[in-house]
N, C-alpha and C positions, 0 to 999 in steps of 0.2 A: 438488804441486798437487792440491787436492781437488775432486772434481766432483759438483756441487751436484744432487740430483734435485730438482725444482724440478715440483710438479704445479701443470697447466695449469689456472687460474682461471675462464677463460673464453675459446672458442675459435669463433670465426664462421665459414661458411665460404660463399662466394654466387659463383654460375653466373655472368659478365659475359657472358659469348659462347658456342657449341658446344662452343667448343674453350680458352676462358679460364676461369679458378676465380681467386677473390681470398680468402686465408687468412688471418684474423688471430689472433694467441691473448696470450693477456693474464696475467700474473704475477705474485706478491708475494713476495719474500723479506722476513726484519727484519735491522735493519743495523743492530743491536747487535754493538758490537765491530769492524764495519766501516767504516775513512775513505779506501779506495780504492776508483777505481772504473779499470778497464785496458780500453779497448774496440780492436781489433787486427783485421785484415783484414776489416773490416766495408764491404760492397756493399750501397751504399743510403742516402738521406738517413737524419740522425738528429737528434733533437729531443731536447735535456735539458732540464729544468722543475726545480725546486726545491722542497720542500716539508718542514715543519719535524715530518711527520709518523715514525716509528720505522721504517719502509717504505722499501725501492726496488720499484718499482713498472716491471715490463718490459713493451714492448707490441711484438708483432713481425709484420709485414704484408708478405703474399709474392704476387704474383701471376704465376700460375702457367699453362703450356699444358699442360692435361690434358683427356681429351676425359671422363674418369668421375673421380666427386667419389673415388672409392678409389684413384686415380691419384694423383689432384691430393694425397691426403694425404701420400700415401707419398713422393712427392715432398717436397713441405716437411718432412716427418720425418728426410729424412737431407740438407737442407742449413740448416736450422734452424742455429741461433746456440749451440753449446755455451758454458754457464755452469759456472766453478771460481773455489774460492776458495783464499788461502793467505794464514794468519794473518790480518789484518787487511786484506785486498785480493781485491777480489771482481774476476773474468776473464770479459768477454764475446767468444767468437772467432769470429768469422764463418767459413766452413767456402768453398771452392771451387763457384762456383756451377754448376751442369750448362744448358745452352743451356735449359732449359725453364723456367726460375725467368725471368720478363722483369721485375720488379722487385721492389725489397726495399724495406722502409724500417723504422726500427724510433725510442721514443720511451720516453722513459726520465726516471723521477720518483724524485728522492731529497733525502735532506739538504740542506741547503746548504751544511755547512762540507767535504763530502768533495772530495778533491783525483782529478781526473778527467783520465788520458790519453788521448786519442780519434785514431785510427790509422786513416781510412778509406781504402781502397783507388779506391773512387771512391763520390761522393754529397755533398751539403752537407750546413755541422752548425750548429744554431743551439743558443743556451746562455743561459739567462738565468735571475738570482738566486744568485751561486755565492757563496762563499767563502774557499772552498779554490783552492788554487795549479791552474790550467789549461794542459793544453800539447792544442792540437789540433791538427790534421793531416787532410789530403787530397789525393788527389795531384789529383782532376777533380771540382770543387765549390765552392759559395760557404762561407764561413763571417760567421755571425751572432753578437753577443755583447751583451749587456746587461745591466745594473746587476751588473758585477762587481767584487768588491772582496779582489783577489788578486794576485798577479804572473799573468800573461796571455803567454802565447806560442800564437800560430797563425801558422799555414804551409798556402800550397795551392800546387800548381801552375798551374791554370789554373783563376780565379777571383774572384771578386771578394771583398773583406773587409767589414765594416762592424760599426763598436764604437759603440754609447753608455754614457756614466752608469759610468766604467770607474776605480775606487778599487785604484792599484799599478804598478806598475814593467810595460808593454805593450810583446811588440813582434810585429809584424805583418809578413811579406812574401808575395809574391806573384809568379810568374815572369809572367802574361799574364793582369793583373787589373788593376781598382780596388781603391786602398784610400779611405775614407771613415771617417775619427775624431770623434768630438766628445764634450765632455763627460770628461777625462780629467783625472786628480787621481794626476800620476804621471811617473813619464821615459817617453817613447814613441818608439821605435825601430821606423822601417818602413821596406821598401823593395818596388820593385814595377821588375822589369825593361821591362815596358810596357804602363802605364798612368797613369790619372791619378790622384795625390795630393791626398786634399782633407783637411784637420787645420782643428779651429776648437775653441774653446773648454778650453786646456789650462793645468794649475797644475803644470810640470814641464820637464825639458830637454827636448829635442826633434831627434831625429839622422833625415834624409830621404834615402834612398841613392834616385834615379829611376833611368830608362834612359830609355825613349820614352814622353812622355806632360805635361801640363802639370802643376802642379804648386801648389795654392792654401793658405796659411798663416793665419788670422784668430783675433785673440783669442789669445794666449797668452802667457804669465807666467813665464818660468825661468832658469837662469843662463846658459844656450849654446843657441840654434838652432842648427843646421849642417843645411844644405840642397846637394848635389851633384847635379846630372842631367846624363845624355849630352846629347840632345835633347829638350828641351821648354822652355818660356815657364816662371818662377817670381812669381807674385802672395802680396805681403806684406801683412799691416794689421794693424796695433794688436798691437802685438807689445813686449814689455818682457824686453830679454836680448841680450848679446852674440851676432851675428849674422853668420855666415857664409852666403852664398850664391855657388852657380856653376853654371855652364851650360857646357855646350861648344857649345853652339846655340839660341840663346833669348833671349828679352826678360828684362828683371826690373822690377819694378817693384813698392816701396814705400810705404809710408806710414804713418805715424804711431807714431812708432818711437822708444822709451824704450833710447839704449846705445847702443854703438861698432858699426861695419858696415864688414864686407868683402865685397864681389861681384867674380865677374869674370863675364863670356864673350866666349868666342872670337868667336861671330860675332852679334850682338844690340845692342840699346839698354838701357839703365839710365835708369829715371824714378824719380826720387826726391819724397817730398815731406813737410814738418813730423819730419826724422829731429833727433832731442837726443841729437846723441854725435859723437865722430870716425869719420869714412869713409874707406875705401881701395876707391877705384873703378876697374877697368879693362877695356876693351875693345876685341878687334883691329877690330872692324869692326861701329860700330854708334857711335850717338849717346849724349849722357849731358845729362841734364835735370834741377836739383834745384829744389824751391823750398822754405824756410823751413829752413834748413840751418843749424843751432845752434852744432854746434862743428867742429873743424877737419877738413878734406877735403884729398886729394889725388886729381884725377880725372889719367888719362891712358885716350886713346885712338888708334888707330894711322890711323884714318880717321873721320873725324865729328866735328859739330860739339861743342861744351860750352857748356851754357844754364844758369849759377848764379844765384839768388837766395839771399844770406845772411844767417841772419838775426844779431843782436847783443843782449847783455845786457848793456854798458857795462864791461865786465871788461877786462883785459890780459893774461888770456894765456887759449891754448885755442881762438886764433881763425885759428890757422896754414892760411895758401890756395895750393894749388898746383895748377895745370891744363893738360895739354901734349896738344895735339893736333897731330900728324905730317901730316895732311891735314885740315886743316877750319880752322874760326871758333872762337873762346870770344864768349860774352854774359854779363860779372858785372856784377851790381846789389848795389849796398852800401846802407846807413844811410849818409847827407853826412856824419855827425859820425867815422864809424870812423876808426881813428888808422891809416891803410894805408899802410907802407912799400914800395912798388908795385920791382916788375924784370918788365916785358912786352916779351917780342920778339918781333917777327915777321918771320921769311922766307917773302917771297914777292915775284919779282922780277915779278910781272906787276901789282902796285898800288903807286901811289906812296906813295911813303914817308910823303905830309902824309895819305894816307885811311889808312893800312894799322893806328893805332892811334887811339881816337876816345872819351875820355876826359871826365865831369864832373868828375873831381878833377885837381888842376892835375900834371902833369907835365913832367919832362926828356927831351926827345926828340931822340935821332942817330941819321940818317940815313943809309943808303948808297943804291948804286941799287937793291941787292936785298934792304936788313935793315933793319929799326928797332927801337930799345930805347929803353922810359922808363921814368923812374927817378924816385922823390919822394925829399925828405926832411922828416920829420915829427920835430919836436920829443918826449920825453919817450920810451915806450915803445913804439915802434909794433908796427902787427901787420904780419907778412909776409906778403905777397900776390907768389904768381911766377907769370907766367901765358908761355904761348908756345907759337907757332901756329906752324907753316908752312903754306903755302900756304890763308891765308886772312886773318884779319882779324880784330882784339880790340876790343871796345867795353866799356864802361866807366860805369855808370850809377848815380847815386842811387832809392833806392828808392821814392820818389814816385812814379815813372813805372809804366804797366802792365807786367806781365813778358809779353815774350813767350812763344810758345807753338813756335815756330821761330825760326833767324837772324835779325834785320832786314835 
């Protein structure tokens, strides 16, 4: 490693208090020959800027408890930021700071195509105009990113994230932060032990690892979503792409949804609405709501109602219904014309068997004191429709009617 003497350009230095001094001092290297950039145990926010000038351009702000301007230099002179280079890779290393340095911050203009590792100890780092491959790092700090057009990895521990206008393969966590994405032309991998996820506007896969925190999806285009959170609520829209979602504690809810969909949670509701694909829905404890429901579903839940509205394209197959609720009600509303070959049962010995199924298309119904099942049979191909409640009650509707919003 070579060490760079680097004379100081330009050096300010101003009294804040008796006992504060604020030091700045200003640099230019040429970064000929140069396409790294390594920044490593650096205390204090840092600003990257871009510039298509032959120049890295260093600027470095300490303020400092010295009671004489001769103090305050000497100070900054031995915890100043040592600069080396080797081969093509330029070393900025932040040095151990001594109690009297109260803060640092330093901001940094170069290239855009050089590839930049930033390793701060603590501070936020914002970045914007890059081209070259990013890995940033902090362990107490936000990080900030914009119009980049690289592969993207940042990392904090406690802090928040935020990317726009982001051209490459991103991925982003957080142990006790936000993340906030948009605008991404790319696969984007984030996770955030606790906080909230918010992703909109993406042309790429999409993999969401939460812990605590909710979790919002909008606008995006790619071949697999996959969304996991311990606890928190997960909100979907206008989404086109094979989609998993789950909760272990949470709401989810849907809508407008191009492609097949799997959710579960443990303890939550599912609202579904206008999804075009097949669903695999489940939940221990919590309701499940669709309306405009394209192609085939299997909802089951361990307690709670099921509220379907399906919708039909006159087709024969693709249109398979099945819905099992262990405590609660089902409400399907069909198209009159669907060709439904119906099997609904329901146990529940506390409603009589003539209320306990309540159907506009014609069925076969037997009775016990505690069960009823009904049965069609429909000429040609029919679609299979299996529905079954315990302890509640199945109704059975043409689409005419208004959907409700709960049970009837």
């Amino acid at each position: 490693m070579l060490s760079l003497y680097v004379g100081i350009s330009a050096q300010e230095i101003t009294r804040e208090a008796y006992n504060r001094f604020r030091i700045t001092s200003s640099y230019s290297i040429n970064s000929a020959g140069l396409e790294h950039l390594t920044l490593e145990k650096i205390n204090g926010d840092l600003v990257l800027n871009s510039d298509n000038q032959k120049q890295i351009f260093i600027q470095e702000t300490m303020a400092i408890n010295a009671v004489t301007e001769e103090n305050a230099l000497s100070l900054y002179l031995d915890a100043k930021a040592v600069l080396e280079s080797s081969g093509n890779e330029v070393h900025l290393t932040g040095q151990n700071l001594p109690h009297e340095i109260l803060e640092s911050n330093y901001r940094i203009i170069l290239p855009p195509n050089f590839e930049i590792m930033a390793d701060l100890t603590s501070g936020s780092i914002s970045a914007d105009g890059f081209s070259g491959a990013l890995l940033i790092m902090t362990k107490l700090g936000d990080i900030s990113l914009s119009k980049i057009s690289s592969r993207t990895i940042a990392s904090t521990l406690a802090g928040d994230l935020y990317c726009n206008n982001i051209s490459g393969n991103t991925t982003f966590s957080t142990t006790a932060g936000n993340i906030k994405a948009e605008a991404i032309k790319g696969d984007l991998d984030v996770s955030s032990d606790s906080g909230k996820i918010d992703i909109k506007s993406v042309e790429g896969d999409v993999l969401i690892t939460g812990g605590e925190g909710t979790i919002t999806i909008d606008n995006v285009y790619g071949r697999t979503i996959s969304v996991h959170t311990r606890d928190g609520d997960i909100t979907v829209g206008n989404v086109n792409g094979e989609t998993q979602l789950k909760t272990l504690k949470g709401d989810i809810l849907v809508e407008n949804l191009e492609g097949n969909l799997d959710l579960f949670s443990s303890n939550g509701d599912l609202s579904l609405r206008n999804i075009n694909g097949d669903i695999l829905g489940w939940t221990k404890n919590g309701g499940i709501i669709g309306q405009q429901l394209a192609g085939c579903f299997n909802f089951e839940t361990v307690s709670g109602d099921i509220l379907i509205q399906k919708s039909w394209d006159g087709s024969v197959s693709g249109h398979t219904i099945d819905a099992t609720t262990n405590a609660g009600n089902i409400f399907l509303e069909l198209p009159e014309e669907f060709p439904a070959d119906f099997r609904v049962e329901v146990n529940n010995p506390e409603v009589a068997p003539d209320e306990a199924i309540i159907s506009d298309f014609p069925l076969y119904i037997e009775a016990t004191k505690i069960s009823a099942v009904g049965t069609s049979e429909v000429p040609g191909k029919p679609l299979k429709v299996n529905l079954s409640s315990s302890f509640g009650k199945v109704i059975i509707r043409w689409s005419e009617q208004n959907f409700p919003s709960r049970f009837p």
